[in-house]
C-alpha positions as CSV (number, residue, x, y, z in Angstrom):
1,X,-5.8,-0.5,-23.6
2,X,-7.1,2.8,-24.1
3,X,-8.9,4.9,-21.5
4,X,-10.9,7.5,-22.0
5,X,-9.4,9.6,-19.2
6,X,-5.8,9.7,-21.3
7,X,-5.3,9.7,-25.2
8,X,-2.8,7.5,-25.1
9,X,-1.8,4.1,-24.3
10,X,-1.0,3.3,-20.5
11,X,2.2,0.8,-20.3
12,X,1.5,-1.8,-18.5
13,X,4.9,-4.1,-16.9
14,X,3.0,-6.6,-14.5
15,X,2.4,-9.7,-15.8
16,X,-0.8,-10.8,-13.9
17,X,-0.5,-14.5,-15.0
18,X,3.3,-14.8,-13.3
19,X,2.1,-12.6,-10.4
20,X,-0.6,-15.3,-9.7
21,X,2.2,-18.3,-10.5
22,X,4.7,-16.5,-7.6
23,X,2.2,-15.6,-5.3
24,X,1.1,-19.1,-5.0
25,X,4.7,-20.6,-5.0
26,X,5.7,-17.9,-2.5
27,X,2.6,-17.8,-0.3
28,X,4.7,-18.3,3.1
29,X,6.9,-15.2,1.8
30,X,4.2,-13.3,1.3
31,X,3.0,-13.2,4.8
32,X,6.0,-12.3,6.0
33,X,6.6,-8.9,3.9
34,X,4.2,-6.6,5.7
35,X,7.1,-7.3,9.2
36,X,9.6,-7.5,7.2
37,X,9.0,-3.9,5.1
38,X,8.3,-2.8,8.9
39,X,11.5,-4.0,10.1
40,X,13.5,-1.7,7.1
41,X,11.1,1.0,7.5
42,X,12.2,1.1,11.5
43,X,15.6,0.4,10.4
44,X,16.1,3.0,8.2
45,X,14.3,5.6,9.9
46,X,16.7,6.5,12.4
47,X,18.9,9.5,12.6
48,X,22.5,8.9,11.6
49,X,26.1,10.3,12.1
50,X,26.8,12.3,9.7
51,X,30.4,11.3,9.3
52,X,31.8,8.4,6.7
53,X,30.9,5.5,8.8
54,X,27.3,6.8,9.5
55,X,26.6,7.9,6.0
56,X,28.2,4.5,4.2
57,X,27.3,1.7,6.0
58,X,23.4,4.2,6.1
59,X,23.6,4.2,2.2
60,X,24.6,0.8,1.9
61,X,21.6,-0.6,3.8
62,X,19.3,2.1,1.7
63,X,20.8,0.3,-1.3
64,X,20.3,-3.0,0.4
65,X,16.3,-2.3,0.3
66,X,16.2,-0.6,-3.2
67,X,17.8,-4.1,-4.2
68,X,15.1,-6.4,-2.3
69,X,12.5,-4.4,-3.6
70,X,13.2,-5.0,-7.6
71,X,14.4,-8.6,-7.0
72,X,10.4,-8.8,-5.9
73,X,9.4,-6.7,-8.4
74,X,11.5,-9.0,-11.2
75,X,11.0,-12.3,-9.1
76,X,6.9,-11.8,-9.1
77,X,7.1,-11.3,-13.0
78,X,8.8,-14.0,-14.2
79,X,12.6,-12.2,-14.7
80,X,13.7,-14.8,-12.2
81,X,17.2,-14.4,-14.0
82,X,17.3,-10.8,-13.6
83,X,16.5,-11.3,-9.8
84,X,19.1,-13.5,-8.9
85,X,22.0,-11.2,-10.7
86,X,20.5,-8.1,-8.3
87,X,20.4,-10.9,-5.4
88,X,24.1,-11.0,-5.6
89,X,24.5,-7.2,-5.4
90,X,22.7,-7.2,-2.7
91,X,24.6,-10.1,-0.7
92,X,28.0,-7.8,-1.3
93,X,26.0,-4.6,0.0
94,X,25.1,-6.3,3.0
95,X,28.6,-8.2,3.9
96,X,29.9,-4.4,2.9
97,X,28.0,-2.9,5.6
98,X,28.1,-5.6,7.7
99,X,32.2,-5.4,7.9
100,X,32.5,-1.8,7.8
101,X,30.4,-1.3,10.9
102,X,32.9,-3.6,12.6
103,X,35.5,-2.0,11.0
104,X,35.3,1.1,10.8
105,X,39.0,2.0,10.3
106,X,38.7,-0.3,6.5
107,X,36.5,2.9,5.6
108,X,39.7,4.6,3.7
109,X,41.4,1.7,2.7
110,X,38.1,0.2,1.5
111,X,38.1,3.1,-1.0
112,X,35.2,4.6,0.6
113,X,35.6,8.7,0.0
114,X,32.7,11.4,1.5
């Protein structure tokens, strides 16, 4: 695909024939991304302590939406593999955070270090 604008080939990584197969499949999800990317955006836009607890369980929920955003990204291309092995990450992020904000004292012996 060349255009005239570059002299060289532009990579292309979507697959426009599985992006058609998920969106169909997954047309209930796809209604509900613009509230949920609203929902991290709000989420993730607050100020935060600036101590170990603030900037873990902070980092952890970043990672969290770095995560959901290339299992989409794999899912909607056919790499539904690939998702599902970043899925599981993800779960561990969140049950990570998720206990560390109850628990704040597991920060050390969790082996998190700032």
């Amino acid at each position: 695909m060349s255009d005239e604008n570059h002299k060289f080939e532009v990579f292309h990584f979507s697959q426009p024939t599985e992006e058609y197969s998920f969106s169909e499949r997954n047309a209930k999800l796809l209604t509900l991304l613009p509230n949920l990317n609203n929902a991290m955006d709000h989420v993730l836009s607050h100020s935060v302590v600036a101590d170990r607890k603030g900037l873990t369980i902070f980092m952890l929920a970043r990672r969290c939406r770095n995560d959901f955003e290339e299992i989409l990204l794999l899912a909607s291309n056919g790499h539904g593999f690939a998702a599902l092995g970043i899925l599981r990450s993800m779960f561990e992020k969140l049950v990570d955070a998720s206990y560390l904000h109850k628990h704040p004292e597991e920060l050390m012996p969790f082996g998190i270090i700032i």
